[in-house]
N, C-alpha and C positions, 0 to 999 in steps of 0.2 A: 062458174065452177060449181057442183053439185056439192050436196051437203057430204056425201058421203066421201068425194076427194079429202076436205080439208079434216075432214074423222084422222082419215089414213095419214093427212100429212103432219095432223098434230102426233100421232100414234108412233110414229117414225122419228122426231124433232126430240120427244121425250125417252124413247129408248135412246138415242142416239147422243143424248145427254147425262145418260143412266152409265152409258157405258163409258163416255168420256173422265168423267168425276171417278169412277172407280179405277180402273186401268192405268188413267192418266195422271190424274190432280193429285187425286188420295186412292195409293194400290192397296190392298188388303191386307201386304204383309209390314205396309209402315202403319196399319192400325186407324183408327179411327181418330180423326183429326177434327179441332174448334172447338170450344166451349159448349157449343151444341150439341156436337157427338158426344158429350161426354169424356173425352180422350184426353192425353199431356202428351204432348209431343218429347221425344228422347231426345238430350244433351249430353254431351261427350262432354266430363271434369276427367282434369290433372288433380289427383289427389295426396298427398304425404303423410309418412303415417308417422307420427312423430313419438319417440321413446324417450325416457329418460334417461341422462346420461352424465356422469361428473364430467366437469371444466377442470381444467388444470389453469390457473390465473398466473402461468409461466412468463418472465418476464426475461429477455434475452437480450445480453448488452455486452459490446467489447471491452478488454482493459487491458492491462498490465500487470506483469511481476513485476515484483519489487522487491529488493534486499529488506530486511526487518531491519537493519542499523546500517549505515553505510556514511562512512568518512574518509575525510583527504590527511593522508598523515603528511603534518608539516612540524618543522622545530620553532618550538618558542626565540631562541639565539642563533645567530650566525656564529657557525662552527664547520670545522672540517667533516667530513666523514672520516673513521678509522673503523669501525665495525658495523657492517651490514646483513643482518639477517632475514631478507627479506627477497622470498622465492616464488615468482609468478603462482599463481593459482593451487598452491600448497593452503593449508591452517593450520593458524596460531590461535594460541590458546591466550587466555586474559592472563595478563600480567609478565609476561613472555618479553624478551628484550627484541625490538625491533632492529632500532638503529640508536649505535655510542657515536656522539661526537667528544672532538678532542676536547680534553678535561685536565691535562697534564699544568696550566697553568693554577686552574683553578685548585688542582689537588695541591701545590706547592704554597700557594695563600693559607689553605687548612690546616696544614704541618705549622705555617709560623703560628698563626692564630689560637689554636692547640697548646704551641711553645708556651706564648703570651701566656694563654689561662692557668697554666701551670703556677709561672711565676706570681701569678695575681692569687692565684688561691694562696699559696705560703703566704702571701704579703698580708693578705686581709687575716686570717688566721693569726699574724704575729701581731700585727699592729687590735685584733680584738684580744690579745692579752695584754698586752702593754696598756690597754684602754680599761682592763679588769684593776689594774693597781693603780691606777692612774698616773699611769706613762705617758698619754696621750692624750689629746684632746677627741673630742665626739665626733667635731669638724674631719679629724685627721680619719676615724674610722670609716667614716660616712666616703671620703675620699677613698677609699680602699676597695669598700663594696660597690660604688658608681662604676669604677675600672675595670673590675671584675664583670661586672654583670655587660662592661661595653666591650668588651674583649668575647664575650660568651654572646653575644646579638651579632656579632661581626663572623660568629662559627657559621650561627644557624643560619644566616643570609648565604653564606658561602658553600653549605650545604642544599641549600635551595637552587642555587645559581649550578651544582653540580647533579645533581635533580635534571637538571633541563636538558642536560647531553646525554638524558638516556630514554628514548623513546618507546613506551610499552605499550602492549596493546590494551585496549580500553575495555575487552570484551573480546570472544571466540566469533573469527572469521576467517574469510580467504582473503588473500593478497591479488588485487588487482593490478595492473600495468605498471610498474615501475618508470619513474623519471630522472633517474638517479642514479650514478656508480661508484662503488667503494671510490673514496678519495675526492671526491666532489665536495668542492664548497657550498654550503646551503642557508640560504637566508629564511627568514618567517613568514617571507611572500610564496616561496618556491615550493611545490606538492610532490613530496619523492615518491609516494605510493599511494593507492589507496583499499580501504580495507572495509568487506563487506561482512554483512552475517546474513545468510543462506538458507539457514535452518532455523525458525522459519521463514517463509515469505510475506509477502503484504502482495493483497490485491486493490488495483486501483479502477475504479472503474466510473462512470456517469448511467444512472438511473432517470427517466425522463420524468420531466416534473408530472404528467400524468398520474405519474404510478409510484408517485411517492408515497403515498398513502398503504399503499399495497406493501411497502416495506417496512419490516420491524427488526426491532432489535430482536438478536437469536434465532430470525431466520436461517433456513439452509441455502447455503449456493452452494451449485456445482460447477466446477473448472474446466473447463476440454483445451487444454495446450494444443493444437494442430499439427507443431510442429514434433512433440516427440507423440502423439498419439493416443494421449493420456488423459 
């Protein structure tokens, strides 16, 4: 082969490789490519573009109403019912008669015991003048005043014990389910009603131990009832 063939075929071999790299490998509109060229190849980022913003360090947890006072009224004695004031879902106010039981024996003990003190007062009174001139002896006085004051501890007992048949409210609430109907016998085991207070409520609830720290006294909570909407 002459010299001037392999001219033409090297001449041909290098355009042909001129054109490959450009067209093919690296086109002209992805730019000049390798360290060599001088070029950086484009990369496609996902970017975020980040703002600042308040956190609310909201902590959300289920619970409960609660009555603020809630008791089982029961009687200290076994006693009849004869008066009962006590009407589902109505309020009583503190100090308010609930429920009387029968008292009629108890009040007939008062009337003698009453009698008694009576006659103990005259008595002690005469026998401490008799004891001014000396009528009597100290012994005899001293006996005068023991009787007196045992006759007046047998009132206040008896007043105590009539106390117990009148069941008042402890505090302003509502009247819960009744178990009980005028004239019912009732003992100190037995719950004839019970009686809440409303106004206000108690919330009861469980905070996770995570985030106890995040709670203080004299934070605010808020309440959402679901059920009235509130």
């Amino acid at each position: 082969m002459s010299k001037a063939i392999w001219v033409v075929v090297a001449v041909v071999l290098l355009v042909g490789g001129i054109i490959v790299y450009n067209k093919v490998l690296y086109p002209k509109d992805k730019g000049p490519a390798g360290p060599a060229a001088g070029g950086i190849k484009e990369l496609t980022v996902n970017a975020f573009i980040v703002k600042p913003k308040a956190l609310n360090n909201d902590i959300v947890a289920s619970g409960s109403l609660l009555a603020n006072e809630q008791i089982s009224i029961q009687s200290e004695i076994s006693a009849k019912i004869v008066q009962l004031n006590l009407v589902e879902g109505t309020v009583v106010t503190k100090g308010a008669l609930m429920v009387k039981l029968y008292d009629e024996d108890l009040q007939a003990q008062l009337k003698k015991s009453q009698a008694q003190e009576e006659t103990a007062i005259k008595t002690e009174q005469r026998v401490k003048q008799l004891l001014a001139v000396n009528g009597v002896g100290q012994q005899d006085y001293d006996n005068a005043v023991t009787a007196l004051k045992g006759i007046q501890a047998d009132i206040d007992f008896i007043k105590a014990q009539i106390s117990k048949t009148e069941i008042r409210a402890p505090f302003n609430g509502m009247v819960g389910l009744r178990n009980v109907s005028l004239g019912a016998y009732v003992s100190p085991a037995m719950v004839i009603a019970t009686l809440q207070q409303v106004d206000p409520l108690k919330i009861d609830l469980t905070v996770p131990e995570k985030y106890s720290a995040m709670v203080n006294m004299g934070d605010d909570i808020t309440l959402t009832v679901d059920e009235i909407g509130r």
